[in-house]
N, C-alpha and C positions, 0 to 999 in steps of 0.2 A: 504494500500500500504506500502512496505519497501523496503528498501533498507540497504543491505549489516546489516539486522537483526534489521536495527532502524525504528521504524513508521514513516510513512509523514502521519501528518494530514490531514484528509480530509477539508482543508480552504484552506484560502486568506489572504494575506496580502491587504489593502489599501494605493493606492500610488495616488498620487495630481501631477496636473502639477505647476513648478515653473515658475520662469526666473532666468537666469544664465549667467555668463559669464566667459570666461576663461583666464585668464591675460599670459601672457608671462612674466616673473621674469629674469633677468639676473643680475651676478654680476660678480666680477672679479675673485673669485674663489669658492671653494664648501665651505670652511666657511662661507663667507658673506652671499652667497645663501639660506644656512642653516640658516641662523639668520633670511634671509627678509622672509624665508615659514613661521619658528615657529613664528615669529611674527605676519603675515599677518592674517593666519587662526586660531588665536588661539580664543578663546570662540568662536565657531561655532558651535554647536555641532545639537542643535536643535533649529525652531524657535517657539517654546515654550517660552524661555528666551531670548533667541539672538535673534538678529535683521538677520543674514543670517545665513548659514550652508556653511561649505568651508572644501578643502581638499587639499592635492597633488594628481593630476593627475598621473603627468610624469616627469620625469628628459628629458635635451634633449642639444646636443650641435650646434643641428641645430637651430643657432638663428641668429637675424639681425645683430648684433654686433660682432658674431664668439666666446660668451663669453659662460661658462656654465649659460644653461637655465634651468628653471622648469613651468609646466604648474600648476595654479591653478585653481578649481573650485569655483565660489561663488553662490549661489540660496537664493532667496526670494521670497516672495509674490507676489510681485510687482515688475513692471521696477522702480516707482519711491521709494522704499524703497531700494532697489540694487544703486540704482544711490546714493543715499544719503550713504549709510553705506562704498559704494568703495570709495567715496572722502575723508570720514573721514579714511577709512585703509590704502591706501594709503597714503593718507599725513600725516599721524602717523608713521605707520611704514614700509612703501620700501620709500616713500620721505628721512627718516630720516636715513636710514641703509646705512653704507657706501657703494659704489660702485653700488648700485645697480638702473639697468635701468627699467621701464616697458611697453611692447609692446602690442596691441589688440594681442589674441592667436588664433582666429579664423575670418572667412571671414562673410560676409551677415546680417543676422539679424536687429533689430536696432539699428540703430548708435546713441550714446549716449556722448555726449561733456565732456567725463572726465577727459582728459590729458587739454580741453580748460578752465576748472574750475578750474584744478590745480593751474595753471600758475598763479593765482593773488599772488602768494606767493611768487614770484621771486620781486611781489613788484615795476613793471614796467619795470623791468632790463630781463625780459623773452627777450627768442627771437623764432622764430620760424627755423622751418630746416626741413631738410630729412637725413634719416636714413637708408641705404637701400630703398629708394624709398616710406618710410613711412615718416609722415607729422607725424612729435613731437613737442613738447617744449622743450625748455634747461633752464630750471629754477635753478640762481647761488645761490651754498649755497657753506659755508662754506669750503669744499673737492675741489668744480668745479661747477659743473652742475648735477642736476638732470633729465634724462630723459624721458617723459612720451608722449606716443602715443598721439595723438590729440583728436581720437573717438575709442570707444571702442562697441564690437559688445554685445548684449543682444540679448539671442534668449529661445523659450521657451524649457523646461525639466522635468524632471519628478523627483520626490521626493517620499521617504516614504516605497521605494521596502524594505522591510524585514522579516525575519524568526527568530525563536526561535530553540535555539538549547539547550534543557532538558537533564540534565547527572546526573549520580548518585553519582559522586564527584565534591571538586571544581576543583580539578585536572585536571579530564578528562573534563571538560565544557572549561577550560578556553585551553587549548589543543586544543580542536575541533574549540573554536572560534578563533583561533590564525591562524588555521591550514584554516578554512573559509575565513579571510580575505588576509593573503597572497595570495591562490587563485587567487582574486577577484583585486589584486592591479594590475599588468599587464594588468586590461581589459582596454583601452582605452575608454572615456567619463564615469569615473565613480569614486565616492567616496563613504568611510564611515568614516563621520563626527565626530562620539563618540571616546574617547581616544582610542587610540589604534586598531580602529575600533570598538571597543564593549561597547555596552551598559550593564551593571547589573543592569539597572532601567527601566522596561516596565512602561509606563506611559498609562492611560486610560480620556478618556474625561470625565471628573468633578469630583467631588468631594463632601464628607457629608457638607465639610466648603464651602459657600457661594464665597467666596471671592476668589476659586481656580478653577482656567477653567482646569485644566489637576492634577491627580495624581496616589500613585501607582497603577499598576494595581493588584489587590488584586487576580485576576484568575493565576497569574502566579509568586507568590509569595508561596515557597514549603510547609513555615507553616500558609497558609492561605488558598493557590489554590485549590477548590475543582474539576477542570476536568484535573487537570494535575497526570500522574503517581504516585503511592505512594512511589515507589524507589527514587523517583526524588528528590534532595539534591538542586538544583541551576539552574537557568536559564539565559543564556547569550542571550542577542537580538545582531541581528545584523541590520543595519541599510544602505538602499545603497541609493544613488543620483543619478542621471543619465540623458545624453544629450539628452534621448529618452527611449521610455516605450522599447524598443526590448535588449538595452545595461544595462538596467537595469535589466530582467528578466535572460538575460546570466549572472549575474553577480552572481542574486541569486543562478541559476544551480550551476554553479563551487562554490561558496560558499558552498552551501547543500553538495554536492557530495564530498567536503575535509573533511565538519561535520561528515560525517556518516562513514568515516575510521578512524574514533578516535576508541578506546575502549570505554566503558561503558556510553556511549550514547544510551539514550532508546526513544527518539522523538524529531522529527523537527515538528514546529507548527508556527502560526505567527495568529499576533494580528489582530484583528479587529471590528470593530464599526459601523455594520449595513449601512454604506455607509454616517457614519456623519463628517469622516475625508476626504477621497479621494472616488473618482468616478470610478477609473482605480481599476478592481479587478484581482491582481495576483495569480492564481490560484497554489499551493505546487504542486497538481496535474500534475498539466499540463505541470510545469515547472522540475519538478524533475524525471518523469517519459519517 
């Protein structure tokens, strides 16, 4: 199969379901805002190392307070490993960033006590309130108050959606992956975790050293990989997250589909591990054609 002269692999990506949740971020203006995102989500990238994977959603000024908002995503393993790493980012960094409030982003799911765990940091001097009709804390610091939703929704998601995009410079790869994840940023319920969206480290399960559960993947590294094109100079992965398997496979679509109007892109491809990663198989096929 190709498209617009580039091959789509005939595979799969493997994607996993996580648990996730989406915070509502507000501050007093797009500075601060800008400080409580880079702060909030940063080491996220994979939970390989990190303990979650996190992104910007959306910008948004429809919020409780009328203040500019941003939606973030967080995904884990677990509810109880999400519950434990949002109480430590939060009270690190949007507890600690001037002006800034945070709200449950989404409805239903499980309700999870994390604005209620907050609160001992106020030190007894917490109080409770409403917000727009939402049940927060006002924990005093230093500024005023810190404001933090009461319970926070967890609901399950899906992780791991991604493709390789093979180019015959690093020019045009790093072009088409650039060009892939803008795409991809408008889609509602979706992230890509890795810098700037892109990873330049396909990683494979294990390794010749004992001591390492994940490393490179040596198939799609250009002076080692033996099924990848012999033109092929570079490989950029891209990586998506997503609130559900259907948001996450649109996501790859428009991704692919901005890869392959780069120049000198000769294959879209995407990893995968016999079914020892994830259970959900996203077929290049199916989704690109």
């Amino acid at each position: 199969m190709k498209l617009n002269s580039v091959v789509i692999d005939n595979t799969f990506a493997e994607a996993f379901k996580m648990r996730y949740v989406r915070l509502l971020v507000t501050a007093i203006d797009a500075h601060w805002l800008r400080a409580a995102i880079n702060a909030s989500i940063g080491f996220s990238t994979s939970i390989i190392g990190c303990a979650v994977e996190a992104g910007l959603e959306s910008r948004t000024n429809k919020t409780p307070d009328g203040r500019p908002g941003a939606f973030l995503l967080f995904f884990a393993r677990s509810q109880e490993v999400l519950e434990k790493e949002l109480i430590k980012r939060i009270g690190q960094t949007l507890l600690t960033c001037p002006t800034v409030s945070v709200f449950n982003g989404s409805s239903g799911g499980n309700l999870a006590d994390i604005g209620a765990r907050l609160r001992y940091f106020g030190d007894g001097h917490e109080t409770e309130n409403k917000v727009c009709g939402r049940n927060v804390w006002e924990i005093p610091v230093s500024e005023g108050k810190f404001i933090v939703e009461t319970k926070i929704s967890i609901h399950e998601g899906v992780a791991g959606g991604a493709f390789l995009i093979m180019a015959k410079t690093q020019d045009a790869g790093l072009s088409a992956a650039k060009a892939a994840v803008e795409a991809i940023k408008p889609l509602p319920g979706t992230i890509t975790p890795f810098p700037g969206g892109v990873c330049r480290a396909a990683s494979k399960i294990g390794s010749k050293y004992s001591f390492l559960k994940v490393s490179t993947n040596t198939e799609f590294v250009p002076s080692l990989g033996n099924g990848i094109p012999e033109e092929v100079t570079c490989v950029y992965e891209i990586v998506i997250n997503g609130v559900d398997e259907a948001v996450v496979k649109a996501a790859m679509r428009e991704g692919i589909l901005s890869a392959v109007r780069e120049p000198l892109i000769t294959m879209i491809s995407a990893p995968n591990f016999e079914g020892r990663l994830g259970s959900i198989k996203l077929h290049l096929h199916d989704i690109a054609g």
